[in-house]
PDB file of N, H, CA, C and O in Angstrom:
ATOM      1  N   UNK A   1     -29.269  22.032 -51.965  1.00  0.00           N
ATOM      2  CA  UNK A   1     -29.477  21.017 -50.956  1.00  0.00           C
ATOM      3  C   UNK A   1     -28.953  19.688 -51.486  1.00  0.00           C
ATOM      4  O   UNK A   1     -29.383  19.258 -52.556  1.00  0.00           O
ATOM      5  N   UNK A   2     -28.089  19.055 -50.815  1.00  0.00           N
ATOM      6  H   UNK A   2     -27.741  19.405 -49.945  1.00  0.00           H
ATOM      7  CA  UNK A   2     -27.830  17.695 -50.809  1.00  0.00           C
ATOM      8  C   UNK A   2     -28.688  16.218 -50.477  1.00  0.00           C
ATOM      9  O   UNK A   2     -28.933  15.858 -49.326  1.00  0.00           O
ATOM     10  N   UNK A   3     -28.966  15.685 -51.320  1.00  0.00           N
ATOM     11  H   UNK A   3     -28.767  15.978 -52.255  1.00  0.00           H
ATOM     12  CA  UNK A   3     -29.870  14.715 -51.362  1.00  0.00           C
ATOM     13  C   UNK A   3     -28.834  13.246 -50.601  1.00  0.00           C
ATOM     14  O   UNK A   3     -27.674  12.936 -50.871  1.00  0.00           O
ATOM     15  N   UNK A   4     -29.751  12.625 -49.661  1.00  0.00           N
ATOM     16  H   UNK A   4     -30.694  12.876 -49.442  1.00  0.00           H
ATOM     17  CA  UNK A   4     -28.578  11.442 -49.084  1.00  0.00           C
ATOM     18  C   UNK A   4     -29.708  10.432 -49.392  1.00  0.00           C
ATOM     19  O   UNK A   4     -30.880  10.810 -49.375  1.00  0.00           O
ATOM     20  N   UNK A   5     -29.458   9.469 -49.604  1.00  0.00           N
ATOM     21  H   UNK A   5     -28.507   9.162 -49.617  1.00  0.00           H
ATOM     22  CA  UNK A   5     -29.582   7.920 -50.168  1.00  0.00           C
ATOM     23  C   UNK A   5     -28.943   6.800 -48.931  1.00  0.00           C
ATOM     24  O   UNK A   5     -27.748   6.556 -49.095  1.00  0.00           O
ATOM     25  N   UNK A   6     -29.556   6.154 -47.815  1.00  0.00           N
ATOM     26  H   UNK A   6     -30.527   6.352 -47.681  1.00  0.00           H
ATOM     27  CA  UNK A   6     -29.295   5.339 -47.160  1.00  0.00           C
ATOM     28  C   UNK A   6     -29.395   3.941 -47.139  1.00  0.00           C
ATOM     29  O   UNK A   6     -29.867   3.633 -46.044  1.00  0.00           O
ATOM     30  N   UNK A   7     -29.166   2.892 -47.859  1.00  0.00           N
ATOM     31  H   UNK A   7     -28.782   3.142 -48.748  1.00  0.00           H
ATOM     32  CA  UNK A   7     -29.000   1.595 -47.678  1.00  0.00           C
ATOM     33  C   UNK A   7     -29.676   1.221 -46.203  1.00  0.00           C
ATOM     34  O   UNK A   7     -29.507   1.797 -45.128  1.00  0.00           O
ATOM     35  N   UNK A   8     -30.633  -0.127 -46.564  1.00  0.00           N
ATOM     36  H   UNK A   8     -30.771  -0.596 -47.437  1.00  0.00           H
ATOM     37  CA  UNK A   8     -31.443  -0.336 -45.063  1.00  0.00           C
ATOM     38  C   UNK A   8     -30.201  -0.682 -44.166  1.00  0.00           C
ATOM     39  O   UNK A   8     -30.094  -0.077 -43.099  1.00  0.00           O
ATOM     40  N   UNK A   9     -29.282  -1.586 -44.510  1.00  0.00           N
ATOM     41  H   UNK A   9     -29.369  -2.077 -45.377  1.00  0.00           H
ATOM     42  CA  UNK A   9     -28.278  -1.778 -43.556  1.00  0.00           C
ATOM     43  C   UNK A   9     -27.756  -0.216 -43.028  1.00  0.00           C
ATOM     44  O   UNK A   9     -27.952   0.149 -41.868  1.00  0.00           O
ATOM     45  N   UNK A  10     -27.247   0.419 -43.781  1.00  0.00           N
ATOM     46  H   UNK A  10     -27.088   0.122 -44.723  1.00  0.00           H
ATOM     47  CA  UNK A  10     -26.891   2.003 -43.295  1.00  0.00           C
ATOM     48  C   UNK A  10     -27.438   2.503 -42.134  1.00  0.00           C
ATOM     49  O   UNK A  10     -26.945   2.726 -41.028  1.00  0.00           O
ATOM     50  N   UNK A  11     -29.277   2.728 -42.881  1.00  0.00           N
ATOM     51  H   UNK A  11     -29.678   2.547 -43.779  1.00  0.00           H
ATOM     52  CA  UNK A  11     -30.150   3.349 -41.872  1.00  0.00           C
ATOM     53  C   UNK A  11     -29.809   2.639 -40.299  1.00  0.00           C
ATOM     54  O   UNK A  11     -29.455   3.237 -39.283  1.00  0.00           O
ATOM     55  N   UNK A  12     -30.054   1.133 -40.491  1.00  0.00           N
ATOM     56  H   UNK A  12     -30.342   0.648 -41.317  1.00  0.00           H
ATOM     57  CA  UNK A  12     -30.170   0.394 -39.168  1.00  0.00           C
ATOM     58  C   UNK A  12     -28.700   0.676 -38.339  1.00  0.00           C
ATOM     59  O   UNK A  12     -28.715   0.718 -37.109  1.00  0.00           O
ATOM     60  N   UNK A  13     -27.905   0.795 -38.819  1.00  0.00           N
ATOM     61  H   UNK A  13     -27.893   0.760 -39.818  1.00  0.00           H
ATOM     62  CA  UNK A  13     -26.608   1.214 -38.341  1.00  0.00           C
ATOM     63  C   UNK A  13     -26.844   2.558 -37.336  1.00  0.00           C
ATOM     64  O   UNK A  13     -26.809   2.653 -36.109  1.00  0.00           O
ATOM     65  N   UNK A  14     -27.071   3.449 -38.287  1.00  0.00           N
ATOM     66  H   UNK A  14     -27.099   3.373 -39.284  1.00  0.00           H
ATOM     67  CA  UNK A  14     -27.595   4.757 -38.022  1.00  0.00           C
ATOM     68  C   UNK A  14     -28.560   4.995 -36.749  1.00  0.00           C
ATOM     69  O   UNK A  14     -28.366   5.941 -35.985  1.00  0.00           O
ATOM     70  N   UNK A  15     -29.488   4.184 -36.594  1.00  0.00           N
ATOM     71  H   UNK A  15     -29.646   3.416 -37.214  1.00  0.00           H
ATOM     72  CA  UNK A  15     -30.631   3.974 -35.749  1.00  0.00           C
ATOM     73  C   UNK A  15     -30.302   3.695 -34.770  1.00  0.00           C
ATOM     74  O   UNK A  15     -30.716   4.267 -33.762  1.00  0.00           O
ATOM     75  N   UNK A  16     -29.100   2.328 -34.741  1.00  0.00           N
ATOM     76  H   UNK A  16     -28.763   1.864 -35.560  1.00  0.00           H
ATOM     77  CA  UNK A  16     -28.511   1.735 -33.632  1.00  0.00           C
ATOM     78  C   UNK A  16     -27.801   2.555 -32.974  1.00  0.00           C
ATOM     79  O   UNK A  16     -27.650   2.471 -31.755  1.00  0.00           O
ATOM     80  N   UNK A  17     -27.281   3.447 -33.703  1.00  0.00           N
ATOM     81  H   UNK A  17     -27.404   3.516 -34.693  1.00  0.00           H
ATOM     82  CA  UNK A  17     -25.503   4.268 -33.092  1.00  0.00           C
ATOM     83  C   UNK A  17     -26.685   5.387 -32.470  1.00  0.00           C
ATOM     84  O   UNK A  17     -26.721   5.159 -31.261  1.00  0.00           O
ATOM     85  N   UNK A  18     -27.310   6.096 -32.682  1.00  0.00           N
ATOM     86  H   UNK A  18     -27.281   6.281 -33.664  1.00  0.00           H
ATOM     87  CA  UNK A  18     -27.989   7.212 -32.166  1.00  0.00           C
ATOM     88  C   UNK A  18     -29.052   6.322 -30.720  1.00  0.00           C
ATOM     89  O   UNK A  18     -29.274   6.856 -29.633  1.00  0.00           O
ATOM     90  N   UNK A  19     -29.516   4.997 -31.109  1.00  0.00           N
ATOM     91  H   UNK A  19     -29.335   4.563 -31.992  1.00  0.00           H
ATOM     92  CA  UNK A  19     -30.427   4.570 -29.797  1.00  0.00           C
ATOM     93  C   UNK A  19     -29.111   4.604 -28.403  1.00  0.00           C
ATOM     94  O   UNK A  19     -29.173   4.872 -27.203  1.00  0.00           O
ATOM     95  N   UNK A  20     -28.138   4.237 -29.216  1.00  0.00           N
ATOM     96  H   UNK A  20     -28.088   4.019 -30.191  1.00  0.00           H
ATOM     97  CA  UNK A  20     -27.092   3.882 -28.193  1.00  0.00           C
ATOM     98  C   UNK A  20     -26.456   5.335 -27.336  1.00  0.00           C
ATOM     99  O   UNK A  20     -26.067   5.278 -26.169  1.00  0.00           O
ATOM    100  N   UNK A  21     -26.447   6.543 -28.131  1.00  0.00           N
ATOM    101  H   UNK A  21     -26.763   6.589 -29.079  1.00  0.00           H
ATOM    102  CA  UNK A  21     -26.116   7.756 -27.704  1.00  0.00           C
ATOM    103  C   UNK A  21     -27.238   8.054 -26.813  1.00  0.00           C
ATOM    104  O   UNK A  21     -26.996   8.554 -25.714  1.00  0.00           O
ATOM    105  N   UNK A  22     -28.704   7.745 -27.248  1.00  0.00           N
ATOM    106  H   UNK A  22     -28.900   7.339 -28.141  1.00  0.00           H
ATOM    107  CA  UNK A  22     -28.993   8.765 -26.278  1.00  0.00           C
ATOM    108  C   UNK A  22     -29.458   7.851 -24.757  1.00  0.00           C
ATOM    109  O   UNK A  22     -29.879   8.413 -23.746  1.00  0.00           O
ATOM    110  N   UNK A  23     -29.283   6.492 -24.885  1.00  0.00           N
ATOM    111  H   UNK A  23     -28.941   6.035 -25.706  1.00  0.00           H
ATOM    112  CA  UNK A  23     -29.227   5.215 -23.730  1.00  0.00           C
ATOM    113  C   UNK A  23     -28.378   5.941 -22.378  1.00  0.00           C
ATOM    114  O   UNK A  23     -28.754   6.113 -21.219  1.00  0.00           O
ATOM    115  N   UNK A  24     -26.678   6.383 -23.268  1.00  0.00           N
ATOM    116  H   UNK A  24     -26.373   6.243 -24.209  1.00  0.00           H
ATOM    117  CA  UNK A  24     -25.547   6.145 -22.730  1.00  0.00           C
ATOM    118  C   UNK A  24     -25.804   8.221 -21.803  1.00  0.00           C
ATOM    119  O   UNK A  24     -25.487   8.637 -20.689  1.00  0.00           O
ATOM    120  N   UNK A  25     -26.510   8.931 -23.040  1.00  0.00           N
ATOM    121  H   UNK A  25     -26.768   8.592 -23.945  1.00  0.00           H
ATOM    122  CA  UNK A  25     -26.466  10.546 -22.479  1.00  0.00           C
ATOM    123  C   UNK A  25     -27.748  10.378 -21.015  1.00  0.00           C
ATOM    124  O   UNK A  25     -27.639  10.869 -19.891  1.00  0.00           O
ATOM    125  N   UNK A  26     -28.598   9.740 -21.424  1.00  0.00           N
ATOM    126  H   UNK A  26     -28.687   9.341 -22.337  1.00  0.00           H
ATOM    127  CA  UNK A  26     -29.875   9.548 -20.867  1.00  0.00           C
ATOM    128  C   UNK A  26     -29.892   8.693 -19.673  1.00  0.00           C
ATOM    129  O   UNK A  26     -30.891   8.573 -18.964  1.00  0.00           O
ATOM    130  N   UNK A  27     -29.066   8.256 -19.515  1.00  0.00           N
ATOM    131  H   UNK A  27     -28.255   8.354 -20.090  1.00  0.00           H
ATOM    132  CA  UNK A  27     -29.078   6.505 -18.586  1.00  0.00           C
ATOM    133  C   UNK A  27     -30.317   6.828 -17.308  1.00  0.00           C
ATOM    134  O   UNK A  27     -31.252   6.067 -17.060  1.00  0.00           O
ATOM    135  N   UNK A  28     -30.075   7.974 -16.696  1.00  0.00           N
ATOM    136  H   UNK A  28     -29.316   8.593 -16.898  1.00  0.00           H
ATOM    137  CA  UNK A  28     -30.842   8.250 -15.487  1.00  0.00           C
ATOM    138  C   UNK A  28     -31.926   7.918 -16.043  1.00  0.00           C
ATOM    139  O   UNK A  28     -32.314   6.749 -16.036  1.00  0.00           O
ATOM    140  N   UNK A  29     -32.571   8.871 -16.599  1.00  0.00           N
ATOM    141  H   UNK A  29     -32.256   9.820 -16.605  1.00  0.00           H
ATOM    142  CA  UNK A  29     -34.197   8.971 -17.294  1.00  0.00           C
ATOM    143  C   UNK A  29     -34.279   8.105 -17.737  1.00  0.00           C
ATOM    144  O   UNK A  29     -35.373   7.721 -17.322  1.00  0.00           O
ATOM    145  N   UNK A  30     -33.831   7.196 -18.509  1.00  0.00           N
ATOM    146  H   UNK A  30     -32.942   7.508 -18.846  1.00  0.00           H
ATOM    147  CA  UNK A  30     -33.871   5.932 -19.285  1.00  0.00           C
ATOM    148  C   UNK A  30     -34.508   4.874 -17.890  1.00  0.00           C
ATOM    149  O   UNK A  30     -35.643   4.398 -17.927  1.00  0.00           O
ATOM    150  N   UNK A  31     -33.651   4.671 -16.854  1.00  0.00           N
ATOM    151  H   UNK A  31     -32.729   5.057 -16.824  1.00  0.00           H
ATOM    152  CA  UNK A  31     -33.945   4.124 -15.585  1.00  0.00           C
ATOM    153  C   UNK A  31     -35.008   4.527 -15.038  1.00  0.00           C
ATOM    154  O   UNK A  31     -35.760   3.780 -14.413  1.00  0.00           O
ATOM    155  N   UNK A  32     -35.160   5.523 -15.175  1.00  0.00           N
ATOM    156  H   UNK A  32     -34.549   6.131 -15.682  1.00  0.00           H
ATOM    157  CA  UNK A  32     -36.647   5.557 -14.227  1.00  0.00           C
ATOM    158  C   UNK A  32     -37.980   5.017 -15.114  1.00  0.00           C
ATOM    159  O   UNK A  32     -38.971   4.505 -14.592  1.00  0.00           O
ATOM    160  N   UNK A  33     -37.809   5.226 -16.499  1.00  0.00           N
ATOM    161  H   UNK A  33     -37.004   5.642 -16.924  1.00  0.00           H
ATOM    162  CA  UNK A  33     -38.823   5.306 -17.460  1.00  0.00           C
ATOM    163  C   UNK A  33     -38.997   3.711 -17.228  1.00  0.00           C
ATOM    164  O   UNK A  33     -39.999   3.160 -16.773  1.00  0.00           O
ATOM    165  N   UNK A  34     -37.983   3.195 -17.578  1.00  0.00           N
ATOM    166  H   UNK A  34     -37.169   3.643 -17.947  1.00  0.00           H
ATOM    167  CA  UNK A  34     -37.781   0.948 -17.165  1.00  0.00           C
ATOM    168  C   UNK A  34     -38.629   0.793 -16.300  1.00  0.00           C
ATOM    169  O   UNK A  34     -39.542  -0.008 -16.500  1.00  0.00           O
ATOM    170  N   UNK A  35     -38.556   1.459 -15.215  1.00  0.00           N
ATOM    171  H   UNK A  35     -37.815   2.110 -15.052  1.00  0.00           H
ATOM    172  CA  UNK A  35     -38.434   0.896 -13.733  1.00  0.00           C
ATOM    173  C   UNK A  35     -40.181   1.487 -13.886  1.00  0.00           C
ATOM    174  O   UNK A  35     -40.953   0.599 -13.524  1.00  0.00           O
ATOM    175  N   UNK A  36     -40.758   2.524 -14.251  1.00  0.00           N
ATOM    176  H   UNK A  36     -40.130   3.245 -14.544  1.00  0.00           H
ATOM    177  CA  UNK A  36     -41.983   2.693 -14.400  1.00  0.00           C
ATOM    178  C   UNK A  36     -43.012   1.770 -15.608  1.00  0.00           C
ATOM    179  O   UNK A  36     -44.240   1.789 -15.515  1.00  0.00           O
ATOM    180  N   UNK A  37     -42.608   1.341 -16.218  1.00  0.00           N
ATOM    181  H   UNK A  37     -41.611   1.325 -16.294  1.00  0.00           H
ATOM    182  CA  UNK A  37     -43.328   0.568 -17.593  1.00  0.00           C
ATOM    183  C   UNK A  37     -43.088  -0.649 -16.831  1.00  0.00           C
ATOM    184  O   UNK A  37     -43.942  -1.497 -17.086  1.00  0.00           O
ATOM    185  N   UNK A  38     -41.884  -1.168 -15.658  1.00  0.00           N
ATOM    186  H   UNK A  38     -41.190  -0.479 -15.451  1.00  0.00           H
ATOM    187  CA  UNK A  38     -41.860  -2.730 -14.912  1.00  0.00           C
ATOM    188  C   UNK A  38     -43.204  -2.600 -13.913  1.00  0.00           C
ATOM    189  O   UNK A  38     -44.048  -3.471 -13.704  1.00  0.00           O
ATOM    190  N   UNK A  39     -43.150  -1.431 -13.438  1.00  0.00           N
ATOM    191  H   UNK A  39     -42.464  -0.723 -13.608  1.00  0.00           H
ATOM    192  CA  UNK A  39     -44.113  -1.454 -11.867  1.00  0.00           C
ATOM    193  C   UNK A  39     -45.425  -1.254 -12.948  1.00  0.00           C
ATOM    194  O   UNK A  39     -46.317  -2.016 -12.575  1.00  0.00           O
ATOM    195  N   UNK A  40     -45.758  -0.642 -13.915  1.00  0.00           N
ATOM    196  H   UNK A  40     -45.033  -0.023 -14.218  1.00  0.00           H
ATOM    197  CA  UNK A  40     -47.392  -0.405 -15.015  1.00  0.00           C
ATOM    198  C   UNK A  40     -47.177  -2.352 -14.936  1.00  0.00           C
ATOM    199  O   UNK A  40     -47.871  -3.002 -14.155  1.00  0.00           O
ATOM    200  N   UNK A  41     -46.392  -2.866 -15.634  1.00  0.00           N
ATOM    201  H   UNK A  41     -45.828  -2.338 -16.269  1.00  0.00           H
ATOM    202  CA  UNK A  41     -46.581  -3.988 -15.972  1.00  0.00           C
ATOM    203  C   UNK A  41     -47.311  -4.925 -14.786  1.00  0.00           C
ATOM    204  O   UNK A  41     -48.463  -5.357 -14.821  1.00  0.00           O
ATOM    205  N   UNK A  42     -46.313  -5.116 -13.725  1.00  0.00           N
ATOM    206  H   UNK A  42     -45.377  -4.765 -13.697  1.00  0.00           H
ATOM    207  CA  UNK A  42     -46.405  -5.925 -13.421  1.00  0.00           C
ATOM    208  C   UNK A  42     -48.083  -5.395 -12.426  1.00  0.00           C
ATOM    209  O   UNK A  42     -48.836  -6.281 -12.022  1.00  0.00           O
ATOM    210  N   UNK A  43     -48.347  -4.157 -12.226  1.00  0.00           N
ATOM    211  H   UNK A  43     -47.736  -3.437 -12.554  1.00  0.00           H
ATOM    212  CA  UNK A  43     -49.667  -3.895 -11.737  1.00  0.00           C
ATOM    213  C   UNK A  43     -50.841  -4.510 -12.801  1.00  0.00           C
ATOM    214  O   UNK A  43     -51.910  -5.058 -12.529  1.00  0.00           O
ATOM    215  N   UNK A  44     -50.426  -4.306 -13.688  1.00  0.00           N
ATOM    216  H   UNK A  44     -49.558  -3.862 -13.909  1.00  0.00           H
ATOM    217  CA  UNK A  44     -51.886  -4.909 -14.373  1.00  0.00           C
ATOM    218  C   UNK A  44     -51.900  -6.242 -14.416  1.00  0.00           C
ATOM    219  O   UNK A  44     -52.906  -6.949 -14.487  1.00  0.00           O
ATOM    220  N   UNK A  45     -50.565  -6.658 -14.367  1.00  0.00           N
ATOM    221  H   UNK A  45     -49.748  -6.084 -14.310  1.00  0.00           H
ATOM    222  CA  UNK A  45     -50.813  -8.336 -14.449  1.00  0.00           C
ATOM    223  C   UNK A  45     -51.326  -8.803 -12.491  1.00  0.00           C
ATOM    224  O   UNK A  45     -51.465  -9.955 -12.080  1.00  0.00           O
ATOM    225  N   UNK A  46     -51.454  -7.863 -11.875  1.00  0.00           N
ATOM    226  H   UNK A  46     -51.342  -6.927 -12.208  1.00  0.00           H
ATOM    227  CA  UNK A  46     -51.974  -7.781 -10.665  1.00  0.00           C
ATOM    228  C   UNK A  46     -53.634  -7.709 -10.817  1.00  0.00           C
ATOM    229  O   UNK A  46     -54.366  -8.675 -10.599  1.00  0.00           O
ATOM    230  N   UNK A  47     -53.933  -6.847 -11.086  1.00  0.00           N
ATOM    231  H   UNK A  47     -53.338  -6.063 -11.263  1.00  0.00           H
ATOM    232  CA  UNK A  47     -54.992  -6.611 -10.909  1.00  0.00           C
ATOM    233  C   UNK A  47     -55.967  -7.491 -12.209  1.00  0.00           C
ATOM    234  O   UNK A  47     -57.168  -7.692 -12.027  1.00  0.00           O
ATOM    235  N   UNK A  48     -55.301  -7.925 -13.414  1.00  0.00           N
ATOM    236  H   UNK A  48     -54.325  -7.762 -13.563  1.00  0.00           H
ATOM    237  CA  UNK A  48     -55.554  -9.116 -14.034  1.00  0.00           C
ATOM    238  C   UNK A  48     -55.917 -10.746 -12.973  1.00  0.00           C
ATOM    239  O   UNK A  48     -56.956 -11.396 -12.865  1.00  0.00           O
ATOM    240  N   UNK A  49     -54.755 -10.908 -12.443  1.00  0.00           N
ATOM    241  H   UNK A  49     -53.910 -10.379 -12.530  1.00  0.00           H
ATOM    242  CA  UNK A  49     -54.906 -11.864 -11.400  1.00  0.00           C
ATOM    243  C   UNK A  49     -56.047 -11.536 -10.322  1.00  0.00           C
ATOM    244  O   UNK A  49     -56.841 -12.472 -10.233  1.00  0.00           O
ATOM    245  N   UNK A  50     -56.257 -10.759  -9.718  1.00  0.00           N
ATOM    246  H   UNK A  50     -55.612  -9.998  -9.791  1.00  0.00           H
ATOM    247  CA  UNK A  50     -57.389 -10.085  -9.018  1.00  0.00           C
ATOM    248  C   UNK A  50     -58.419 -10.470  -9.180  1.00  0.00           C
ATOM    249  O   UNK A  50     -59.092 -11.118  -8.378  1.00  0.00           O
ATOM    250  N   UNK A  51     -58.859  -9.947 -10.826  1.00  0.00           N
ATOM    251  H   UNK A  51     -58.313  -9.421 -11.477  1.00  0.00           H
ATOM    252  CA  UNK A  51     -60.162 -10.203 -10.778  1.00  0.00           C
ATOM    253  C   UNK A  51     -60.584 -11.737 -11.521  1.00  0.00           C
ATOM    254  O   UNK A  51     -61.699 -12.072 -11.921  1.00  0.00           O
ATOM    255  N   UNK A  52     -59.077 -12.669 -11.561  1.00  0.00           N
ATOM    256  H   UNK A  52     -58.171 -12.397 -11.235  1.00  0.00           H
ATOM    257  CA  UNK A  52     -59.997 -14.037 -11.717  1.00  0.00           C
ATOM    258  C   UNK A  52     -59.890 -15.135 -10.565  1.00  0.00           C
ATOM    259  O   UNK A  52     -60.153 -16.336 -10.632  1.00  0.00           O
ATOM    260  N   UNK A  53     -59.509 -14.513  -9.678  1.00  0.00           N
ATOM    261  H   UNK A  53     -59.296 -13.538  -9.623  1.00  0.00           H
ATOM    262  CA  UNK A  53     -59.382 -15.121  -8.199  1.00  0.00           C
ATOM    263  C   UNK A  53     -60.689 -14.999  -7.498  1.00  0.00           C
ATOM    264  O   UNK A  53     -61.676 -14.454  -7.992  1.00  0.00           O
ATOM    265  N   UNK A  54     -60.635 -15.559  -6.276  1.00  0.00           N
ATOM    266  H   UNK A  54     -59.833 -16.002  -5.874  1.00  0.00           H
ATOM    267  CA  UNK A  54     -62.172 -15.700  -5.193  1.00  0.00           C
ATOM    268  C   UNK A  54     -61.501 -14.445  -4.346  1.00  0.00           C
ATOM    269  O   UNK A  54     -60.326 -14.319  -4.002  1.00  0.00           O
ATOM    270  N   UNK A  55     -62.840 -13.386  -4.076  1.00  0.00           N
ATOM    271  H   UNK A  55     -63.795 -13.488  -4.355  1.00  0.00           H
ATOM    272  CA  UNK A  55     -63.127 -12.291  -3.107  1.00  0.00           C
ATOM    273  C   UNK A  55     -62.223 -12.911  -1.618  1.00  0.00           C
ATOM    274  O   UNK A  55     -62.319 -14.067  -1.204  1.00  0.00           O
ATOM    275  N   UNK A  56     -61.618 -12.142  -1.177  1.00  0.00           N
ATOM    276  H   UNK A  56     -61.540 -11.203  -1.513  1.00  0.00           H
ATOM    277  CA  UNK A  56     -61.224 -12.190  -0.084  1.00  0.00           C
ATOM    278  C   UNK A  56     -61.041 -10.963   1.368  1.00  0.00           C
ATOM    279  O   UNK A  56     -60.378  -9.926   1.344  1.00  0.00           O
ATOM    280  N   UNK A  57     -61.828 -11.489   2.486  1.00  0.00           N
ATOM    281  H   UNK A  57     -62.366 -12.331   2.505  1.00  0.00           H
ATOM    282  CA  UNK A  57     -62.300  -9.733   3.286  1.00  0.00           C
ATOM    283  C   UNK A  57     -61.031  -9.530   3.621  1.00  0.00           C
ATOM    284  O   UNK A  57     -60.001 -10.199   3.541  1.00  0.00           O
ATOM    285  N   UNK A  58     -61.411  -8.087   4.153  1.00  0.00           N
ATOM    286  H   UNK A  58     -62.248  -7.544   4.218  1.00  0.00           H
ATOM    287  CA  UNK A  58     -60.463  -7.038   4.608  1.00  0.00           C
ATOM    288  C   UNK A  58     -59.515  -7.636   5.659  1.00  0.00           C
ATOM    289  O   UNK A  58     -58.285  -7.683   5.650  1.00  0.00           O
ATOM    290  N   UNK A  59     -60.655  -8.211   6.828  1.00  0.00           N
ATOM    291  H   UNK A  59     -61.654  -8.173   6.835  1.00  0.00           H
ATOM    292  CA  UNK A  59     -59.867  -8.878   8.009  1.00  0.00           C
ATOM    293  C   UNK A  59     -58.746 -10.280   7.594  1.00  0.00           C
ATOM    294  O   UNK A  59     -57.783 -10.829   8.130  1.00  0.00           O
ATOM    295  N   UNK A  60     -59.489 -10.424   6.406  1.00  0.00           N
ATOM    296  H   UNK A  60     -60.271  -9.978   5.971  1.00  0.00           H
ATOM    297  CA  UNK A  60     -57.950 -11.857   6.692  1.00  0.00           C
ATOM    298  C   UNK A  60     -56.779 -11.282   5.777  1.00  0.00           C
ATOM    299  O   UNK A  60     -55.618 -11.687   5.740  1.00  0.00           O
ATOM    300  N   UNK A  61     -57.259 -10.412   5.165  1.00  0.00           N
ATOM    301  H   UNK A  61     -58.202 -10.083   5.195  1.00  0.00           H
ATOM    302  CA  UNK A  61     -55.747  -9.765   4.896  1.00  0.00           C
ATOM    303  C   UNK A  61     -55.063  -9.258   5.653  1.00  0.00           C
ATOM    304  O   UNK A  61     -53.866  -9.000   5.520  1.00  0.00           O
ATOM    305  N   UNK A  62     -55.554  -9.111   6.292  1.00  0.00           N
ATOM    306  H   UNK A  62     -56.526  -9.320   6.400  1.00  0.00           H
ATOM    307  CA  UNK A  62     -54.543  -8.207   7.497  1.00  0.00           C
ATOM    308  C   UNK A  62     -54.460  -8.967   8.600  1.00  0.00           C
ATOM    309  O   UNK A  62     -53.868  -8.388   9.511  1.00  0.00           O
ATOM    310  N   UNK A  63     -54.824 -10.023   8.850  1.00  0.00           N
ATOM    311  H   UNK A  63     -55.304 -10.494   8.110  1.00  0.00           H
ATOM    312  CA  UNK A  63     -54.731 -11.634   9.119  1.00  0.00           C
ATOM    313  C   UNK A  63     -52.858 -11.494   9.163  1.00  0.00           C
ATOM    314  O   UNK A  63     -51.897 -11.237   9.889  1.00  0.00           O
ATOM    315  N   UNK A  64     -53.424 -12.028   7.294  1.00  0.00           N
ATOM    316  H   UNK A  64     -54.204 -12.237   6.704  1.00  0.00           H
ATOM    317  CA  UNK A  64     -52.043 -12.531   6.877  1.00  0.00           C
ATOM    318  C   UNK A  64     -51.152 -11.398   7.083  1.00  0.00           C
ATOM    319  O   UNK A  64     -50.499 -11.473   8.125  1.00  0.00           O
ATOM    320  N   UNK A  65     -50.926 -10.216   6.257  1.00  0.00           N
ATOM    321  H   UNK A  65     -51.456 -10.155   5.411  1.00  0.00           H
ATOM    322  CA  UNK A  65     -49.656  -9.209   6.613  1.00  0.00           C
ATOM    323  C   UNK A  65     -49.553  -9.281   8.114  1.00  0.00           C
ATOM    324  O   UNK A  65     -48.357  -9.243   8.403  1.00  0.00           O
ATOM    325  N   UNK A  66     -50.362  -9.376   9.269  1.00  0.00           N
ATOM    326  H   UNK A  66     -51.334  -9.407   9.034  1.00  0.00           H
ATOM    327  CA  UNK A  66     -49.867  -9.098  10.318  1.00  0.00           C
ATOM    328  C   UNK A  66     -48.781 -10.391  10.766  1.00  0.00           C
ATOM    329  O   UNK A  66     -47.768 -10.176  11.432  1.00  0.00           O
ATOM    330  N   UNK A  67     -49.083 -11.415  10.401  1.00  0.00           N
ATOM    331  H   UNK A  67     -49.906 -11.590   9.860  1.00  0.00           H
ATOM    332  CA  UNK A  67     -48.213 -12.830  10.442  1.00  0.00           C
ATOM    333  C   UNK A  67     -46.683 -12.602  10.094  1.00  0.00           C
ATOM    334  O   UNK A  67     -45.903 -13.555  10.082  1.00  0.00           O
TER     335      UNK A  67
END
């Protein structure tokens, strides 16, 4: 067996060139995975906002969307 020895610059090279292969093989799945960790995100920073806001009823929400 051959023993390999990588320099941190090497490794990071290495790391980079393979993140980039499987970005470029992957792109679809890569996109949906984004687009799911954006909509997780931005829901909790929803429901964060939610609960330090004032209660508001059912009827004036639908108040407003009907506007």
């Amino acid at each position: 067996m051959t023993e390999m020895i990588l320099k941190s610059d090497e490794l990071k090279e290495v790391l980079k060139a393979t993140i980039i292969e499987l970005f470029q093989e992957n792109r679809e799945e890569f996109s949906k995975l984004l687009s799911e960790i954006i909509e997780d995100i931005a829901m909790e920073r929803a429901i964060q906002e939610g609960e330090e806001t004032e209660s508001v009823s059912r009827e004036t929400i639908f108040k407003i969307l009907e506007s």
